[in-house]
NUNUNU-681715 format. One record per residue (C-alpha): x, z, y; residue number from 0. Coordinates in nm, 4 decimals, decimal comma. Layout:
BEGIN
rec u = X; w = Z; v = Y; seq = NUM .
...
! end
This chain:
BEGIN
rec u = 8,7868; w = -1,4115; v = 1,7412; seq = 0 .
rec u = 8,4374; w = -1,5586; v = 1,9076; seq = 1 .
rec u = 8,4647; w = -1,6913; v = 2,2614; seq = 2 .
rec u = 8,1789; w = -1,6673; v = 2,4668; seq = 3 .
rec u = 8,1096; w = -2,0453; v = 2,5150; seq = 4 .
rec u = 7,8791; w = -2,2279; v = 2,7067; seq = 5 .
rec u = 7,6337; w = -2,0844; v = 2,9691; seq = 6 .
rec u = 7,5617; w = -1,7677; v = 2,8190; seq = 7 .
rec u = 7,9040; w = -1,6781; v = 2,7782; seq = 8 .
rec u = 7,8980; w = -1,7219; v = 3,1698; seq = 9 .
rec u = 7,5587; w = -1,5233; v = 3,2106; seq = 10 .
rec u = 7,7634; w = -1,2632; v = 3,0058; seq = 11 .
rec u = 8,0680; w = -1,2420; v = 3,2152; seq = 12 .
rec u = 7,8316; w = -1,2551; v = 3,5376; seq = 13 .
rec u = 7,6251; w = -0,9373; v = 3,4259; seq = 14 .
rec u = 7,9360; w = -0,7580; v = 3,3366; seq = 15 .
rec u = 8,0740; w = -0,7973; v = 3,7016; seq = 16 .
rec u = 7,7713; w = -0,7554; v = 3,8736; seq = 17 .
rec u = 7,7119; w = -0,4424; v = 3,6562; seq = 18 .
rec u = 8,0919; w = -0,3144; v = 3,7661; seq = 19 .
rec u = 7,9860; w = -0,3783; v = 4,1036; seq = 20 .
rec u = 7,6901; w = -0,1887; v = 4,1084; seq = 21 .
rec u = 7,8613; w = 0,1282; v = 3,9463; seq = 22 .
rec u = 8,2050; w = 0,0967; v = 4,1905; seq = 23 .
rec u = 7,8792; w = 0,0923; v = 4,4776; seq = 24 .
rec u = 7,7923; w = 0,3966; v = 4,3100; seq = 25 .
rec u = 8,1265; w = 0,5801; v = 4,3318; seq = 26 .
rec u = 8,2131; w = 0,4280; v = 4,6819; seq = 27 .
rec u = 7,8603; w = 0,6021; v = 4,8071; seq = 28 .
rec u = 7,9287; w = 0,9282; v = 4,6630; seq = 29 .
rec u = 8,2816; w = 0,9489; v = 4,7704; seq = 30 .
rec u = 8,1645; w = 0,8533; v = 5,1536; seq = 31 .
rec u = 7,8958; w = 1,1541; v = 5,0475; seq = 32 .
rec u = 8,1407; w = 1,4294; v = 4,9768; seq = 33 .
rec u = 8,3717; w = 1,2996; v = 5,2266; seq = 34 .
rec u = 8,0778; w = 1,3249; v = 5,5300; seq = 35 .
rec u = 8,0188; w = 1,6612; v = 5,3617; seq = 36 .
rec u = 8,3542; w = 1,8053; v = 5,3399; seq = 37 .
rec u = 8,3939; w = 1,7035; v = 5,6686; seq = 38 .
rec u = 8,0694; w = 1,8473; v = 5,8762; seq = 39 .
rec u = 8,1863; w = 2,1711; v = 5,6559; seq = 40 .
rec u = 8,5446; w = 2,1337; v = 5,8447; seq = 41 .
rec u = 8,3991; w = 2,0936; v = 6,1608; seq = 42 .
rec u = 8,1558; w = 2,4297; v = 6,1370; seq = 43 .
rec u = 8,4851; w = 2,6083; v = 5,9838; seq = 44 .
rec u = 8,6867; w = 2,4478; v = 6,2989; seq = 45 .
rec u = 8,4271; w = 2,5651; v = 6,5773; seq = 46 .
rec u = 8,4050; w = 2,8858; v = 6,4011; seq = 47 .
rec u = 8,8056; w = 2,9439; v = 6,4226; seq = 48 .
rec u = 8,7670; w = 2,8126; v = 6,7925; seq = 49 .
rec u = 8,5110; w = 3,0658; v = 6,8675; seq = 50 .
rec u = 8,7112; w = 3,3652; v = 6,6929; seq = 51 .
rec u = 9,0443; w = 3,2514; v = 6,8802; seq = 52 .
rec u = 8,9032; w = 3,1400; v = 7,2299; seq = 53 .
rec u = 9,0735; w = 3,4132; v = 7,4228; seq = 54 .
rec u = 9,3631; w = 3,3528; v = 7,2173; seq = 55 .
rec u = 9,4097; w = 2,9838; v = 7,2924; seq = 56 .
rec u = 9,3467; w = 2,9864; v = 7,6544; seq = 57 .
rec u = 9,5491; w = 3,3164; v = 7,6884; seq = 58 .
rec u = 9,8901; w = 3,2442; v = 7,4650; seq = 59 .
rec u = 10,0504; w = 2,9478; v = 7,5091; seq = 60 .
rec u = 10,2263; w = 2,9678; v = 7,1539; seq = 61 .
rec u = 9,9127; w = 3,0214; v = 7,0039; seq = 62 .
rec u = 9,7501; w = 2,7003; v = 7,2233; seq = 63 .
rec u = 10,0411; w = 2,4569; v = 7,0931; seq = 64 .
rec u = 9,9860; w = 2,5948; v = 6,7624; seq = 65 .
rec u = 9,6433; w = 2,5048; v = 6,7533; seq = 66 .
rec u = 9,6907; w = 2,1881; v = 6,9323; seq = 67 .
rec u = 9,9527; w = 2,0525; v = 6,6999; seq = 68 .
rec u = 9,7013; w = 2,1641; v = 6,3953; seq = 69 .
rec u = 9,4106; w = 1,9583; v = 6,5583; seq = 70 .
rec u = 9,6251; w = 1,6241; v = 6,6073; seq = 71 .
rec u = 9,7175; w = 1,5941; v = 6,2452; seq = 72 .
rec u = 9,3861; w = 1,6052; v = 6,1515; seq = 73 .
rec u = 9,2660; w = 1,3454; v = 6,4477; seq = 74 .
rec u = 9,0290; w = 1,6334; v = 6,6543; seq = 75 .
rec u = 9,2051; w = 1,6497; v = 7,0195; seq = 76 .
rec u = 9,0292; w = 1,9437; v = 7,1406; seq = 77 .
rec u = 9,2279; w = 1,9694; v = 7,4623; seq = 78 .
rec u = 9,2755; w = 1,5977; v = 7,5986; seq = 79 .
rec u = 8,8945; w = 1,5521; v = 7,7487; seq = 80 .
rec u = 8,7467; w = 1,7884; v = 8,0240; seq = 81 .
rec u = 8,4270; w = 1,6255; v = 7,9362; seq = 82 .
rec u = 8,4215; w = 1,6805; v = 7,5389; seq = 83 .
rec u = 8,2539; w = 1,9789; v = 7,3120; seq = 84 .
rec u = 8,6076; w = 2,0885; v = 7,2797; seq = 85 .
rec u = 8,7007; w = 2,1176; v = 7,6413; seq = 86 .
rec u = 8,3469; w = 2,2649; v = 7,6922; seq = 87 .
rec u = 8,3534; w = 2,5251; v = 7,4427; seq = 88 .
rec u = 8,6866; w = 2,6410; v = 7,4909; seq = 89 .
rec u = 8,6854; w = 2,6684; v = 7,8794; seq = 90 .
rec u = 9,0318; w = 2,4188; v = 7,8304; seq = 91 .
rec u = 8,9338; w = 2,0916; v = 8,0125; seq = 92 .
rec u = 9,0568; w = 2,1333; v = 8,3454; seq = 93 .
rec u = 9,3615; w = 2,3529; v = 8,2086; seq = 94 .
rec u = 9,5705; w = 2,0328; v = 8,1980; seq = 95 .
rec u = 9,4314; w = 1,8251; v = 8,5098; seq = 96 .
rec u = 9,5008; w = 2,1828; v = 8,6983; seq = 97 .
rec u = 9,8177; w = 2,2211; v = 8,5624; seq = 98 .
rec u = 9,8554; w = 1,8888; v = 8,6073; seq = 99 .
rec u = 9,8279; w = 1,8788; v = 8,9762; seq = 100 .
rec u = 10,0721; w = 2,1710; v = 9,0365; seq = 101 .
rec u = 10,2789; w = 1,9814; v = 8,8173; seq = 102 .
rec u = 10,3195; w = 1,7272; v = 9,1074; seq = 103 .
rec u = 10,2826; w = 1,9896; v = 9,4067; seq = 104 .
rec u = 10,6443; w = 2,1280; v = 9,2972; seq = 105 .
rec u = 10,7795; w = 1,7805; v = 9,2332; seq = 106 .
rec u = 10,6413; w = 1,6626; v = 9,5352; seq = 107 .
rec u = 10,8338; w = 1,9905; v = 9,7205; seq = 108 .
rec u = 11,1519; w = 1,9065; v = 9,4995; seq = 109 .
rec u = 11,2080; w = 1,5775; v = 9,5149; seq = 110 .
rec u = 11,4395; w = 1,5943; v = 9,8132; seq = 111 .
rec u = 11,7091; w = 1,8652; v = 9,6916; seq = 112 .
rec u = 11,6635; w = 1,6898; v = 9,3255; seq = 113 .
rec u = 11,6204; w = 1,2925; v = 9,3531; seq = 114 .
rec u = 11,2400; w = 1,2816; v = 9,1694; seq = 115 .
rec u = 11,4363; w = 1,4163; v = 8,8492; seq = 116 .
rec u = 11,3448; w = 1,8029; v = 8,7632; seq = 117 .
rec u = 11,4457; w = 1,9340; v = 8,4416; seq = 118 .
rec u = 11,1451; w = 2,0596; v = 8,2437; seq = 119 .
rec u = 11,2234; w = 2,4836; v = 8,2349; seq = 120 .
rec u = 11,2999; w = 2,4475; v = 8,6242; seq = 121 .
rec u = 10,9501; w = 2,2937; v = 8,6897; seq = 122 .
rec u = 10,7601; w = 2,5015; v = 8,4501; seq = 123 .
rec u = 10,9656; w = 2,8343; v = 8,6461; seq = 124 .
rec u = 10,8135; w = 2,6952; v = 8,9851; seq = 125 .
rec u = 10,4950; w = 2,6028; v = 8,8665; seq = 126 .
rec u = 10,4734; w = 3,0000; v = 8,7166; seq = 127 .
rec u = 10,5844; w = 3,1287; v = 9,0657; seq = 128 .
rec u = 10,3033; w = 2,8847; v = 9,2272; seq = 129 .
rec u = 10,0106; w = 3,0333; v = 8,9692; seq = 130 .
rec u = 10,1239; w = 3,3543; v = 9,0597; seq = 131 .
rec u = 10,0598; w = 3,6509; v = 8,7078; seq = 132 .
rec u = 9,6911; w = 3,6258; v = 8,7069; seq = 133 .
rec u = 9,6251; w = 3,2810; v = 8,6012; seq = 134 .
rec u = 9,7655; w = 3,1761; v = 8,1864; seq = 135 .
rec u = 10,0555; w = 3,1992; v = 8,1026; seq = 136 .
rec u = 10,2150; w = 2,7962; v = 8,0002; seq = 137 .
rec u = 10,4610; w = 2,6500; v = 7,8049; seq = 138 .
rec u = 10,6749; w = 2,3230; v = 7,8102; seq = 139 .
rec u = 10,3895; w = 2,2074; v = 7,5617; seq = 140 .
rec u = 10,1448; w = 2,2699; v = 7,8263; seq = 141 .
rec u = 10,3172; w = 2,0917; v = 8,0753; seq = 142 .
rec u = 10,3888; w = 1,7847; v = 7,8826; seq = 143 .
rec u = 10,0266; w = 1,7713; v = 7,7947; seq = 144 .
rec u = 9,9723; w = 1,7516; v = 8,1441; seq = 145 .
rec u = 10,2022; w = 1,5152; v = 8,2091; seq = 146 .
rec u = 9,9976; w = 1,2508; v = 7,9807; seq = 147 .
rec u = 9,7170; w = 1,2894; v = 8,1401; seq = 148 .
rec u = 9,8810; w = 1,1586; v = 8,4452; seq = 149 .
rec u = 9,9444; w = 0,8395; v = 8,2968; seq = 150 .
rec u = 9,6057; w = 0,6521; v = 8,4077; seq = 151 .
rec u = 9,6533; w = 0,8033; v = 8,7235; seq = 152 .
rec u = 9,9941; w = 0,7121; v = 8,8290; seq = 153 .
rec u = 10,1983; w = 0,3777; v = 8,8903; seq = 154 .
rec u = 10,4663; w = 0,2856; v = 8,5917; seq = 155 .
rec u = 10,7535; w = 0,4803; v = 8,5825; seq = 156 .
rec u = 10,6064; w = 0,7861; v = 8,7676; seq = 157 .
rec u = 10,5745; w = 1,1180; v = 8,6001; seq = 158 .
rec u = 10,7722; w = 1,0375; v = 8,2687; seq = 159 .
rec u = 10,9612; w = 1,2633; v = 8,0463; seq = 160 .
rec u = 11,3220; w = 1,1590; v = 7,9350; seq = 161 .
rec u = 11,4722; w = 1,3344; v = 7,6621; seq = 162 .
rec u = 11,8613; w = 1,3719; v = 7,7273; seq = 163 .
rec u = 12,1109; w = 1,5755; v = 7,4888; seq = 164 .
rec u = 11,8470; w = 1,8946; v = 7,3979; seq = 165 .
rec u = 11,7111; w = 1,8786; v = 7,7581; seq = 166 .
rec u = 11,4095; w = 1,6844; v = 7,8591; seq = 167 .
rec u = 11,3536; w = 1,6156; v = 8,2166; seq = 168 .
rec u = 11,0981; w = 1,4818; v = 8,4380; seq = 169 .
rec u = 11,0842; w = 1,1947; v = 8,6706; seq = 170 .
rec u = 10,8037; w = 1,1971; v = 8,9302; seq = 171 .
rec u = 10,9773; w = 0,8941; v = 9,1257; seq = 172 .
rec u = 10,9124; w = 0,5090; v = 9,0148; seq = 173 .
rec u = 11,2507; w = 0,3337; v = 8,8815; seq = 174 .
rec u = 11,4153; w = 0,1989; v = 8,6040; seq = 175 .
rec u = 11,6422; w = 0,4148; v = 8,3845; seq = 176 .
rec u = 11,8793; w = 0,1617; v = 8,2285; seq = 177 .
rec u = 12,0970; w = 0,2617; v = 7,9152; seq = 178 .
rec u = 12,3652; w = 0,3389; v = 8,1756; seq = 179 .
rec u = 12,2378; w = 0,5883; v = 8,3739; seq = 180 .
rec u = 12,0856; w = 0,7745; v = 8,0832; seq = 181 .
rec u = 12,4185; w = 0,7391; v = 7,9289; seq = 182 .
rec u = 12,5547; w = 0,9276; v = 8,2828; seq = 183 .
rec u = 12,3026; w = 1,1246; v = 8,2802; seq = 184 .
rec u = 12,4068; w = 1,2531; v = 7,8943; seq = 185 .
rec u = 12,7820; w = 1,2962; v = 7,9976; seq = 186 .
rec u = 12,6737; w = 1,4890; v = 8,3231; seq = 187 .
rec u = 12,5129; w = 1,7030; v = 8,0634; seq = 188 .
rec u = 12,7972; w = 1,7883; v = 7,8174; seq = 189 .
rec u = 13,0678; w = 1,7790; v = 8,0953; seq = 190 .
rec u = 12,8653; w = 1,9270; v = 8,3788; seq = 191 .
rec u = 13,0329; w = 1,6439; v = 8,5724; seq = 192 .
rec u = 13,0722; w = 1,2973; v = 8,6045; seq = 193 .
! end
């Protein structure tokens, strides 16, 4: 067996990587290619499903969640900005900052009879009787969405959801939940007392 000795066994072994590098270059380009590709073809097949199920997805509220939850595992939020194609072309934008704002209207009007702390069906049920049957019809989905995009708007601890037992509730008043309230709060739940 012949070693490659010297300097040209070096020059040898120094063409051979530069010539792997060259053709993993190759490869890496064309994959990026056909990725970019497969991707602007997603997109047109994405706008085109938008555009067939526009009434749809403002309309149903299923449907809308459906859609959404479809969009985030693929990284496309259609609904989050009211300033984005998505928003724009689906007429969705200021859904969520509406909802959003009758979301605290009827926790604002609540908060004395319930302590800041409105369980979610209750609000959603007042925030229906407030739209009145001519506006969409919304969904817990919808009104968690709205929820977040409170969060740049409000203080820390305002407006959060808090899952307890199968129930998730809102809190539109600032202050600290410690592991024994929820734990109350849990026992209230399965007892109906404390």
């Amino acid at each position: 067996m012949r070693r490659g000795a010297g300097i040209s066994g070096i020059q040898k072994k120094q063409q051979t990587k530069t010539n792997f590098n060259k053709v993993a270059k190759s490869i890496q380009d064309n994959q990026i290619q056909l990725l970019q590709t497969q991707l602007s073809q997603f997109q047109i097949n994405l706008e085109k499903f938008a555009a067939k199920h526009k009434n749809d997805i403002k309309k149903d509220p299923v449907f809308r969640a459906h859609f959404q939850q479809m969009c985030s595992k693929i990284g496309v939020d259609p609904l989050a900005s009211n300033k984005g194609f998505w928003a724009e072309f689906l007429g969705v934008g200021d859904f969520y900052y509406e909802l959003a704002v009758q979301v605290i209207q009827v926790c604002l009007a609540t908060k004395a009879s319930n302590g800041g702390l409105i369980e979610i069906n209750e609000l959603r049920s007042s925030v229906e009787k407030m739209r009145g049957n001519h506006l969409q019809s919304i969904s817990n989905d919808d009104i968690i969405r709205s929820i977040k995009t409170l969060s740049p708007l409000v203080g820390k601890g305002c407006y959060t959801l808090i899952d307890v037992g199968d129930k998730t509730l809102i809190q539109s008043l600032p202050r600290e939940f410690n592991m024994d309230y929820l734990k109350c709060l849990e026992v209230a739940e399965v007892q109906k007392f404390i």
